[in-house]
N, C-alpha and C positions, 0 to 999 in steps of 0.2 A: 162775135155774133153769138149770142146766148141760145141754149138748144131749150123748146121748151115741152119736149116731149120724152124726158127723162123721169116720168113719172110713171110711166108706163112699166118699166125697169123693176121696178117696185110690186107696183101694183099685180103684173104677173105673177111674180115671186110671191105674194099673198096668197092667189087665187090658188095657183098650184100644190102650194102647203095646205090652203083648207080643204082641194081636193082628196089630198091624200090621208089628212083628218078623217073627213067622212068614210073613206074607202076601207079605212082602219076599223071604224065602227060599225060599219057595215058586214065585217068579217068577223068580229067580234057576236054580232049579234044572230048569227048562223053558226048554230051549237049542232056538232053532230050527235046525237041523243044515244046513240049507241057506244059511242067513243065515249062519254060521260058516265056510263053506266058499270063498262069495262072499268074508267080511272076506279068510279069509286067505289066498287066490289072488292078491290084488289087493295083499297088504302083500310077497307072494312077488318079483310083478312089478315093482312099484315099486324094489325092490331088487339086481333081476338083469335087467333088463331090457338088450337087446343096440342097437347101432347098427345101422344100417343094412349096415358092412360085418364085422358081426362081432364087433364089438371092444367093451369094455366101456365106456358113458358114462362118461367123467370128470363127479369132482365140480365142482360151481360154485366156480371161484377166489375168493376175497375177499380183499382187500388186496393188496399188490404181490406179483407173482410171484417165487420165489424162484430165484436167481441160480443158472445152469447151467454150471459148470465142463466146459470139454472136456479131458481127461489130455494133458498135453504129452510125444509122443514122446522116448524116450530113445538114446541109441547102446547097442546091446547089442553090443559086438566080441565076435567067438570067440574061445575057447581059444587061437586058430591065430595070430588077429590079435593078441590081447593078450600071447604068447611071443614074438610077430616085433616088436613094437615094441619088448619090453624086450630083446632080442639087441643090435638096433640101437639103442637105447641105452648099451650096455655097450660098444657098440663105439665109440660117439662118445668116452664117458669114456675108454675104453683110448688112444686116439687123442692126447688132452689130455693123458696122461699119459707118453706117450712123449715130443711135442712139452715137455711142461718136461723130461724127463732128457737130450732132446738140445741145449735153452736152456743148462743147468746143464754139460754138456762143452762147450758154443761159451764159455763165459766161464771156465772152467777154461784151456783152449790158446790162449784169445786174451791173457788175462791183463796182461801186458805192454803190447801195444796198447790195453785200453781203460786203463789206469793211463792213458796220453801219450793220452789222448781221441781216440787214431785211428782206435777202433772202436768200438759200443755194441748192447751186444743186446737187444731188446726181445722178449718175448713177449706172445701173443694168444692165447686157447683155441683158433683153427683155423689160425695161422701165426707164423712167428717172422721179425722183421727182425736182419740183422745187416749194419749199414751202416760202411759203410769210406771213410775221407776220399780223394777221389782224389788228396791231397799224397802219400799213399801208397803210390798204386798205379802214377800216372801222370807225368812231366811237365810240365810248363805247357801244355795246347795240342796237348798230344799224347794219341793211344789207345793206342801200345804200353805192354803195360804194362814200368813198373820190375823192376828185379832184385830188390831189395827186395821188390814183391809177391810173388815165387813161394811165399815158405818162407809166405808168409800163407794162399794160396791153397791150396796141398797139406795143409796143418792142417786148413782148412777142410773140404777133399775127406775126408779123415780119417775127419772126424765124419759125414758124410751121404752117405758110400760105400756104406753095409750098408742104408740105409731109399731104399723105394720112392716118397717124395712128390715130390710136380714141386717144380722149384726157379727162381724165375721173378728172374731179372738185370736191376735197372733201374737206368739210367743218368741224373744230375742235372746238372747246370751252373747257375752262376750266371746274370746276366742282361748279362752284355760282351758286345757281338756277337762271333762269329767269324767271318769271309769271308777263306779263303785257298784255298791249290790243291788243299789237301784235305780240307777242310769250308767246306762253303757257308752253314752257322749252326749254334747248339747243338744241333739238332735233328741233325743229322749226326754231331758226335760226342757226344753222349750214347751214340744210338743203335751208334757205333764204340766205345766205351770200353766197354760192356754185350757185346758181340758178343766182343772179347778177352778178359774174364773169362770168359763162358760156355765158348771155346775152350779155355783154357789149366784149366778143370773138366775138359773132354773128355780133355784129356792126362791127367789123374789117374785117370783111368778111372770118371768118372761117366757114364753112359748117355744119350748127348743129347738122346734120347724125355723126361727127365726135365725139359730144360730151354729155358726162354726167354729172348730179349735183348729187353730195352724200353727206347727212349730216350725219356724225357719233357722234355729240353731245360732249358729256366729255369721251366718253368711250376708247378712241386710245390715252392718253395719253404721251409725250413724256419728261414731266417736270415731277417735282414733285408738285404738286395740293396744299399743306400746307405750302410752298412760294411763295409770290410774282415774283421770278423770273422763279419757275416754271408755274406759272401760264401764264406767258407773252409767253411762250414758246408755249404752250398749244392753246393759242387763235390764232391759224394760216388757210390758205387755204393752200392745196396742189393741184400743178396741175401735173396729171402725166399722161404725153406723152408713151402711148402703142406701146411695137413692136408688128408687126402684126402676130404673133405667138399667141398673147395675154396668155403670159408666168405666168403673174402678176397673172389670176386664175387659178395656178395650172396645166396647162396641161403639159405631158410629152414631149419625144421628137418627140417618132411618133404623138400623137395630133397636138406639135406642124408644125412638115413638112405639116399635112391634112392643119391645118389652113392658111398657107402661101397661097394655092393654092385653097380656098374657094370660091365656084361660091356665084354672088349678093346676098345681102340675105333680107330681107323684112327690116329691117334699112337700108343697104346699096343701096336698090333700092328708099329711098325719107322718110321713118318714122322714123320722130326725137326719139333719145333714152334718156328717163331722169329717171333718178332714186334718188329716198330718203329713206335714214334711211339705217340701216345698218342691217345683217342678225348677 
């Protein structure tokens, strides 16, 4: 016998779920306005809430802190500084560039001499050597110089008449003692065979402000002293033509820019500069 009121079963089971639907939304839509107001005062504070001196709580760190680079300082030169280094730059290379066109006329008029290896010119970006064997200039044992030097020497004067660089005369010897009445060791005439060249420039009308005598004796060495052909080597003048950086003692690159630009100085304003012996 079939029951035909098992629909009902159901149909309860409906009614009672959508009652408690509605009952749901019905509490739902009764907001206590004061309990609303406490939540969210309190979700406000939580969030904005101030330290003590003001300032906002940082968050709680977790894991390792992350790495705080401080900016490393840069040199920002002016306008002023960065046109004044590149002048004195320009001026150093002008400088190099005259020292070789005045290398290139010392081995043009010496020509001759250095064929017979009596002379050799060497250049350097802030100076130039041009060494002369003293077979040449001198004697055995003597300072005056030869007749033979002069037409060398006024060549010389020649080329380095018209430029203003110092020109600094140094005198070498081998290592044979010499003790007689008129030198007491190489040191005596080094320092006398540098001083006669420097003179006999003066006579050619080089400016004596421009130049130095240096005797260095046997101690600069460029042979070898326990031959004869080291020895011929050894007995020489150098003269060397300074850039006016005056590179030759050591000075860097900012010394040298100061020095290009160096007001008169008590040699350059009339007191002859000479010097002997060597430090």
């Amino acid at each position: 016998m079939s029951n035909h009121d098992r629909w009902m079963v159901s149909y309860a089971d409906f009614v009672t779920l959508l009652f408690a639907f509605f009952v749901v939304m019905y509490a739902m839509s009764s907001v206590n306005e004061g309990k609303y107001k406490a939540l969210s005062n309190s979700i406000v504070d939580a969030f904005s809430k101030n330290d003590q001196q003001g300032g906002v709580i940082d968050p709680i760190q977790t894991g390792t802190p992350p790495t705080v680079f401080q900016p490393i300082p840069l040199d920002n030169p002016t306008t002023v500084e960065v046109e004044k280094r590149r002048e004195l730059s320009e001026e150093i290379l002008k400088e190099r560039r005259n020292l070789g066109q005045v290398s290139d006329q010392f081995k043009e008029v010496l020509t001759p001499f250095i064929d017979d290896k009596l002379v050799s010119v060497k250049r350097n970006d802030y100076w130039i050597e041009l060494e002369m064997n003293s077979e040449m200039l001198f004697l055995s044992g003597e300072a005056e110089l030869s007749k033979k030097a002069i037409p060398v020497l006024k060549k010389i004067s020649e080329v380095i008449s018209a430029l203003p660089n110092a020109v600094n005369v140094e005198g070498h010897t081998d290592n044979v003692p010499i003790d007689n009445i008129k030198f007491r060791s190489n040191w005596d005439l080094s320092s006398a065979r540098a001083t006669s060249v420097v003179h006999e420039l003066i006579k050619d009308g080089i400016n004596p402000v421009r130049l130095s005598a240096i005797g260095y004796g046997e101690f600069h060495p460029v042979g070898d002293n326990k031959v004869e052909d080291g020895r011929f080597k050894n007995r020489r003048v150098v003269l060397v033509l300074m850039s006016q950086a005056f590179a030759r003692y050591g000075a860097n690159d900012e010394e040298r820019a100061k020095l290009l630009n160096l007001a008169p100085t008590g040699a350059e304003a009339g007191t002859p500069v000479s010097k002997s012996g060597n430090k």
